[in-house]
N, C-alpha and C positions, 0 to 999 in steps of 0.2 A: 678248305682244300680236301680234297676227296683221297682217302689212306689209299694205298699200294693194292693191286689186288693182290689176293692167294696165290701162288704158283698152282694152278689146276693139273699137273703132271703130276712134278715133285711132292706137292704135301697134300697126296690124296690115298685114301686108301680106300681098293678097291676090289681086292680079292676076298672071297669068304672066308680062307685063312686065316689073312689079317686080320677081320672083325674078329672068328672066333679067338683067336690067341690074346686080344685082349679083355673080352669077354671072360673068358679063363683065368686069366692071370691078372687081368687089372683093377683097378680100383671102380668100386660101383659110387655113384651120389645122383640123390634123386632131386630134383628143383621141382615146383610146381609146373615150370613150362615145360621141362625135358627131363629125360636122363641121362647122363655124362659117364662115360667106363673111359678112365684114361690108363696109362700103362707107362712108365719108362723105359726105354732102348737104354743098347749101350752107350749106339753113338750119338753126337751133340748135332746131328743136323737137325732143321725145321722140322715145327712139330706138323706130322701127319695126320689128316684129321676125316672118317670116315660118317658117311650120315646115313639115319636106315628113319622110315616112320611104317609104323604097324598099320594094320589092314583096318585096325577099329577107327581109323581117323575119318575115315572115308574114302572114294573113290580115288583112280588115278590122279584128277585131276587137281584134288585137295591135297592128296600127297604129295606131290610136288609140289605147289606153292609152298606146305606147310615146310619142307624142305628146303626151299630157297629163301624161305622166311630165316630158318638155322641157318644156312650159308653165308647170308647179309651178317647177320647175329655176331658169328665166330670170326668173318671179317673184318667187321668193326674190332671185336673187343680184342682177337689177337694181334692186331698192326698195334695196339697199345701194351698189351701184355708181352707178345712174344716167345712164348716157353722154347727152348729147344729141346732134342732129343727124348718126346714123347708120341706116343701114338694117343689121339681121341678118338672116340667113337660117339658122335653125339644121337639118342633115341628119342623122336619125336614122338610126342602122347599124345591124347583127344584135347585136353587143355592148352597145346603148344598154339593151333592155330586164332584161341579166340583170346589171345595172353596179348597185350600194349606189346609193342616193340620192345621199349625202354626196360620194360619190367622183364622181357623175356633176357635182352644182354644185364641186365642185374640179376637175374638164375643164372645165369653164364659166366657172370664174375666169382660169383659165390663158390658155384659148382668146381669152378678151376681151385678157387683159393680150398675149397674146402679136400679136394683130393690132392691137395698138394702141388698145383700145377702152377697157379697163378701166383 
């Protein structure tokens, strides 16, 4: 059976702000497929979760998949995780697009557990 999607409103984040403030303030972890800055809020709602891939990935068009590749990623692993009241910011790298699926949500397990998230 196919997990719940993401609230695409609610636990997105979208403003430059946002990224920068937890860029600033939060926690850095590097995984082979990605890099993960998460942050804790005060409040205990759904964690919010922001996606950026750098220009060395390649074109528009690889940046988005690579992108949606993370999206799939953070869907899966968080309908099983869950965190609340955290801000993510996940950063796509040149090695995120040519990374197994599988291996990429196990950096993503890791990355959560290892900044405290998961």
């Amino acid at each position: 059976m196919a997990s719940p999607p993401l609230d695409r409103q609610a636990g997105r984040l979208k403003k430059r702000a946002e990224f920068l403030r937890v860029a600033a303030k939060g926690r850095k972890v590097q995984a082979p497929g990605l890099v993960l800055q998460a942050l804790r809020r005060v409040d205990a709602g759904p964690a919010r979760v922001g996606f950026t891939v750098t220009k060395k990935v390649g074109n528009a068009v690889v940046r988005n998949r690579t992108r949606r590749r993370l999206r799939e990623a953070v869907r899966l692993v968080l309908a099983a995780e869950s965190p609340r009241g955290v801000d993510l910011v996940l950063i796509g790298r040149e090695g995120t697009r040519a990374r197994a699926f599988a291996a990429l949500q196990d950096d993503l397990r890791r990355a959560l557990a290892k900044a405290g998230v998961g």
